[in-house]
C-alpha positions as CSV (number, residue, x, y, z in Angstrom):
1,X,-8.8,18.3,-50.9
2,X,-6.4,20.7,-48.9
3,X,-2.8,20.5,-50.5
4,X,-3.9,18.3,-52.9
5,X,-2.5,19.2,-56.4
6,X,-5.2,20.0,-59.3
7,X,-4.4,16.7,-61.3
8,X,-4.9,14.9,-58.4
9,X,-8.5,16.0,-57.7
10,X,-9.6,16.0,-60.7
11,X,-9.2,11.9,-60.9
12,X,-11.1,11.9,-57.5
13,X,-13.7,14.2,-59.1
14,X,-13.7,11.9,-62.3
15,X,-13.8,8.5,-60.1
16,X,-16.4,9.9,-58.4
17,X,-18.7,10.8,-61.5
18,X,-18.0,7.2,-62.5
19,X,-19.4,5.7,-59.1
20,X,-22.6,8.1,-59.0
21,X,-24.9,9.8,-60.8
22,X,-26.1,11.8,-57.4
23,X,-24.4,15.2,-56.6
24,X,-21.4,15.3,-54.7
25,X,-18.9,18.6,-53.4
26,X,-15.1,19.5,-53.2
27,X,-14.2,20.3,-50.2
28,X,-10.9,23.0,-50.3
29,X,-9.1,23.9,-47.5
30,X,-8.2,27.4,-49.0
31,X,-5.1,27.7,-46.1
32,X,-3.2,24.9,-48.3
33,X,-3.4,26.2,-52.1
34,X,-1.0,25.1,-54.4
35,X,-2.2,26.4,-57.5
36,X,-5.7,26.0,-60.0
37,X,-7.3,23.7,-57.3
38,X,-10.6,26.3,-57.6
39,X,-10.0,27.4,-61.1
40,X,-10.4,23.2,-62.0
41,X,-13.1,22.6,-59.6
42,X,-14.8,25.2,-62.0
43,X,-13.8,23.7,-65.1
44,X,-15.2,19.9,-64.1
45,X,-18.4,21.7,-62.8
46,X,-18.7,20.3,-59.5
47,X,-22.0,20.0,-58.6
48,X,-20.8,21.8,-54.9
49,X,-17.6,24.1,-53.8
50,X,-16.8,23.7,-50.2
51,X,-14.2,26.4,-49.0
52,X,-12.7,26.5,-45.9
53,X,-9.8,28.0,-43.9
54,X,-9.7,31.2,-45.5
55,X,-10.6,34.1,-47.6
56,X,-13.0,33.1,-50.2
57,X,-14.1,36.9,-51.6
58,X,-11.8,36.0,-54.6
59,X,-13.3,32.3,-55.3
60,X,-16.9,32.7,-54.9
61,X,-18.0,34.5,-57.9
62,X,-15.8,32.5,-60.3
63,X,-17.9,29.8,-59.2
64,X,-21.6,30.9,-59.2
65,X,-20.7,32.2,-62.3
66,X,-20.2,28.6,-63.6
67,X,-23.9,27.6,-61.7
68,X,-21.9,26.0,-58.8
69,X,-23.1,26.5,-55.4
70,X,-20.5,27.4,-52.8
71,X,-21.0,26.3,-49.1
72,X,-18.4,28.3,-46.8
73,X,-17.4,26.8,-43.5
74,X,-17.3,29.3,-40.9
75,X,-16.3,29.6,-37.1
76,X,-17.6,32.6,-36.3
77,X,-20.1,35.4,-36.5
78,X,-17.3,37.5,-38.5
79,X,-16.4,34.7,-40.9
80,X,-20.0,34.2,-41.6
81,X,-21.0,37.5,-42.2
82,X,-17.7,38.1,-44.6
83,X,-18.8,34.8,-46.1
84,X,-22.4,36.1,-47.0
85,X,-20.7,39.4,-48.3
86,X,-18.8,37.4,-50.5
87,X,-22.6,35.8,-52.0
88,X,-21.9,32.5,-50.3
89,X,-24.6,30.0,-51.2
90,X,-24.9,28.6,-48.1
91,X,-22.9,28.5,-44.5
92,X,-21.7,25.5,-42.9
93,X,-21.5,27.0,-39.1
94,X,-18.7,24.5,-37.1
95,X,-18.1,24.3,-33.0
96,X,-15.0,24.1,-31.9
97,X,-15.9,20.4,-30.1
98,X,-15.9,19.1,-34.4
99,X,-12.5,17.2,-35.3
100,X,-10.5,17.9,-38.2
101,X,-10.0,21.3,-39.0
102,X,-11.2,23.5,-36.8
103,X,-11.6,27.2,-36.5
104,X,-14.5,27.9,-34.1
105,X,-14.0,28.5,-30.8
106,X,-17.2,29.4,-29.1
107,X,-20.4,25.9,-28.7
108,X,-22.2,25.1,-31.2
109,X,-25.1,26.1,-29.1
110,X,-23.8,29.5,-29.1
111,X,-22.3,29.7,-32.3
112,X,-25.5,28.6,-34.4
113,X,-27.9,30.8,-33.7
114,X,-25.8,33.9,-33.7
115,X,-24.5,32.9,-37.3
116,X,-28.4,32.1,-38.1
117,X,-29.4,35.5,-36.9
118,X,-26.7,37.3,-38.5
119,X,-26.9,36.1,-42.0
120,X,-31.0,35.1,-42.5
121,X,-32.2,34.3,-44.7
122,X,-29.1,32.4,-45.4
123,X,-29.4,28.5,-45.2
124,X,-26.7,27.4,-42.2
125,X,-26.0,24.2,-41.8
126,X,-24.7,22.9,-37.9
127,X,-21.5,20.9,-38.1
128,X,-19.5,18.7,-35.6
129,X,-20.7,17.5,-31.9
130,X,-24.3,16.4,-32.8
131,X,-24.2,12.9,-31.1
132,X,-27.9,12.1,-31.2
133,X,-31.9,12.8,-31.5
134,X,-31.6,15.1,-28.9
135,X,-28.5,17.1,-30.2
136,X,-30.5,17.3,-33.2
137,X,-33.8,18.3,-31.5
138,X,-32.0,21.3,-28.8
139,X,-30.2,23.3,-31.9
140,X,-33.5,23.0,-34.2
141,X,-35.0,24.5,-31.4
142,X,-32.6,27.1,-30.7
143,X,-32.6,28.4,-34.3
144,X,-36.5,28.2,-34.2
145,X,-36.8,30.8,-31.6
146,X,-34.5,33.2,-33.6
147,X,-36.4,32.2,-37.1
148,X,-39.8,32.5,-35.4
């Protein structure tokens, strides 16, 4: 929903509700606010708050406070430790080999494990570049050996 105005997504979150009864998230690109996209993700009590491309210190509480979990989408070791300052629910660590919008610039075989290790016991989910089983199978691994 980056640059999308407020009225806007909340007919998307609406439609949504009326296709589905299972949860679903917003996903804000926080580089490309126009105004109350947060404040109305809040008010419809989205069952997830994705923020992205940004500072999310002031958006975080506003939400939790409301019961909504907030997943922050991090490229780095810094974002994702600011990110669990902040009281992030959960981190979405992205490699710089993921399409769309893209702020990492290290693997996600590096980048994984270091934002694992830096914020545990935060949950961190791997995003972009996982092709297969074995994808899959050598980043479990390599977060294993940190969690183990």
């Amino acid at each position: 929903m980056g640059g999308v105005p407020a009225p806007l997504i909340r007919a998307a979150i609406r439609e949504t509700r009326a296709r589905t009864t299972k949860p679903f998230g917003v996903g804000i690109l926080l580089l490309r606010l126009t105004g109350g996209e947060i404040e109305l993700c809040v008010e419809e009590r989205v069952p997830a708050l994705l923020l992205f491309w940004g500072d999310v210190r002031p958006h975080v509480d506003e939400a939790k406070r409301a019961g909504i979990p907030v997943l922050v989408q991090v490229g780095s070791v810094d974002e994702a430790k600011d990110a669990a300052a902040a009281g992030a629910t959960a981190l979405i660590a992205q490699r710089f080999e993921a399409g769309g919008h893209v702020r990492g610039t290290t693997s996600l075989a590096a980048l994984l494990p270091a934002v694992v290790e830096a914020v545990k016991p935060l949950p961190v989910i791997a995003a972009g570049g996982i092709a297969n089983g074995r994808g899959v199978v050598r980043e479990a691994e390599e977060v294993l050996k940190i969690l183990v």
